[in-house]
N, C-alpha and C positions, 0 to 999 in steps of 0.2 A: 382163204380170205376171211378177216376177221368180221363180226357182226357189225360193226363201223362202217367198216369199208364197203361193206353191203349197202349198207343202209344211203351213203351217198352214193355209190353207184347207180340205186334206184333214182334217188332222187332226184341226181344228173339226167336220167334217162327221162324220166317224167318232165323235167324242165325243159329239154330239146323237145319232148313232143309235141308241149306248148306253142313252140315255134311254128314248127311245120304244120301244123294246124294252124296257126295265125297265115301260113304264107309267108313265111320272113327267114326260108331256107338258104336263098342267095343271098338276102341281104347282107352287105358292108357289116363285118362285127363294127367295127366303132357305131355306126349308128345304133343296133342294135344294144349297144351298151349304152351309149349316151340316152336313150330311150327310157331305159329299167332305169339309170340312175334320175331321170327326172320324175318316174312313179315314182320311185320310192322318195322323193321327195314331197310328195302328195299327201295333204290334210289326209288321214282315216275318216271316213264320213264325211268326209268335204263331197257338195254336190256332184264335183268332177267326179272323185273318186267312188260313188256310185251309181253314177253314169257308165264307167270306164266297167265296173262290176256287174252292171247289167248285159253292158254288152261280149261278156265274157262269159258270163251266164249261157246267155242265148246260143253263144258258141258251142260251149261244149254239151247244149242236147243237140243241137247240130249233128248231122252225120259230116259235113267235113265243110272247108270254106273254098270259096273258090279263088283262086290266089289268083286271076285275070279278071275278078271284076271291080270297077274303079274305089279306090277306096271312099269311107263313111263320108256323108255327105260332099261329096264331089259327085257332078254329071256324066252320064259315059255319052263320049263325042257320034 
Protein backbone atom coordinates (compact mmCIF):
# COMPACT_ATOMS: atom_id res chain seq x y z
CA UNK A 1 0.00 0.00 0.00
CA UNK A 2 1.34 3.15 -1.01
CA UNK A 3 1.86 6.19 1.41
CA UNK A 4 -1.30 7.82 -0.34
CA UNK A 5 -3.30 5.26 0.27
CA UNK A 6 -2.32 5.17 3.71
CA UNK A 7 -2.66 8.21 4.41
CA UNK A 8 -6.68 8.31 3.34
CA UNK A 9 -7.17 5.10 4.87
CA UNK A 10 -6.48 6.83 8.14
CA UNK A 11 -8.20 9.60 7.31
CA UNK A 12 -11.47 7.51 6.30
CA UNK A 13 -11.08 5.80 9.56
CA UNK A 14 -10.76 8.87 11.70
CA UNK A 15 -13.70 10.45 9.81
CA UNK A 16 -16.13 7.25 10.72
CA UNK A 17 -14.92 7.67 14.16
CA UNK A 18 -16.29 10.98 14.31
CA UNK A 19 -19.45 9.45 13.56
CA UNK A 20 -19.88 6.88 16.04
CA UNK A 21 -18.82 9.23 18.65
CA UNK A 22 -21.40 11.72 17.33
CA UNK A 23 -24.07 8.73 17.53
CA UNK A 24 -25.01 8.92 13.82
CA UNK A 25 -23.87 5.12 13.33
CA UNK A 26 -27.48 3.93 12.00
CA UNK A 27 -28.15 7.00 10.73
CA UNK A 28 -29.73 7.29 6.89
CA UNK A 29 -26.39 8.09 4.89
CA UNK A 30 -28.31 10.62 2.83
CA UNK A 31 -29.01 12.59 5.83
CA UNK A 32 -25.80 12.17 7.16
CA UNK A 33 -24.51 13.64 3.93
CA UNK A 34 -27.09 16.23 3.31
CA UNK A 35 -25.89 17.36 6.95
CA UNK A 36 -21.67 17.79 6.19
CA UNK A 37 -22.91 19.30 2.89
CA UNK A 38 -24.89 22.11 4.70
CA UNK A 39 -21.61 22.62 7.32
CA UNK A 40 -19.54 22.90 4.87
CA UNK A 41 -21.62 25.47 3.53
CA UNK A 42 -21.13 27.32 6.90
CA UNK A 43 -19.56 31.02 7.23
CA UNK A 44 -15.77 29.99 8.93
CA UNK A 45 -16.20 32.04 12.06
CA UNK A 46 -19.78 32.70 11.45
CA UNK A 47 -21.33 32.61 14.99
CA UNK A 48 -22.98 29.32 14.11
CA UNK A 49 -20.04 27.79 13.05
CA UNK A 50 -18.32 28.44 16.51
CA UNK A 51 -21.03 27.40 18.13
CA UNK A 52 -21.13 24.07 16.25
CA UNK A 53 -16.94 24.02 17.20
CA UNK A 54 -17.53 24.36 20.72
CA UNK A 55 -19.68 21.91 20.85
CA UNK A 56 -17.36 19.57 19.17
CA UNK A 57 -14.91 20.65 21.30
CA UNK A 58 -16.57 19.57 24.29
CA UNK A 59 -17.07 16.18 22.61
CA UNK A 60 -14.04 15.07 22.05
CA UNK A 61 -12.66 15.64 25.92
CA UNK A 62 -15.66 13.72 26.42
CA UNK A 63 -15.06 10.11 27.08
CA UNK A 64 -17.98 9.20 24.71
CA UNK A 65 -21.74 10.65 23.92
CA UNK A 66 -24.48 8.95 24.82
CA UNK A 67 -26.45 8.37 21.53
CA UNK A 68 -30.12 7.76 23.63
CA UNK A 69 -30.04 11.07 25.15
CA UNK A 70 -32.45 13.66 23.36
CA UNK A 71 -30.74 15.72 21.26
CA UNK A 72 -29.13 19.62 21.95
CA UNK A 73 -31.76 21.65 23.22
CA UNK A 74 -34.65 19.45 22.92
CA UNK A 75 -36.62 18.18 26.43
CA UNK A 76 -36.40 14.49 27.31
CA UNK A 77 -40.19 13.40 27.64
Amino acid sequence: MTAERKKEAREKFLLGGIVVKAGLSTADRAFLLGGLIELARMTPGSAEHRRLSDIGEDAFRAPSLDPVSPPIGEDAA
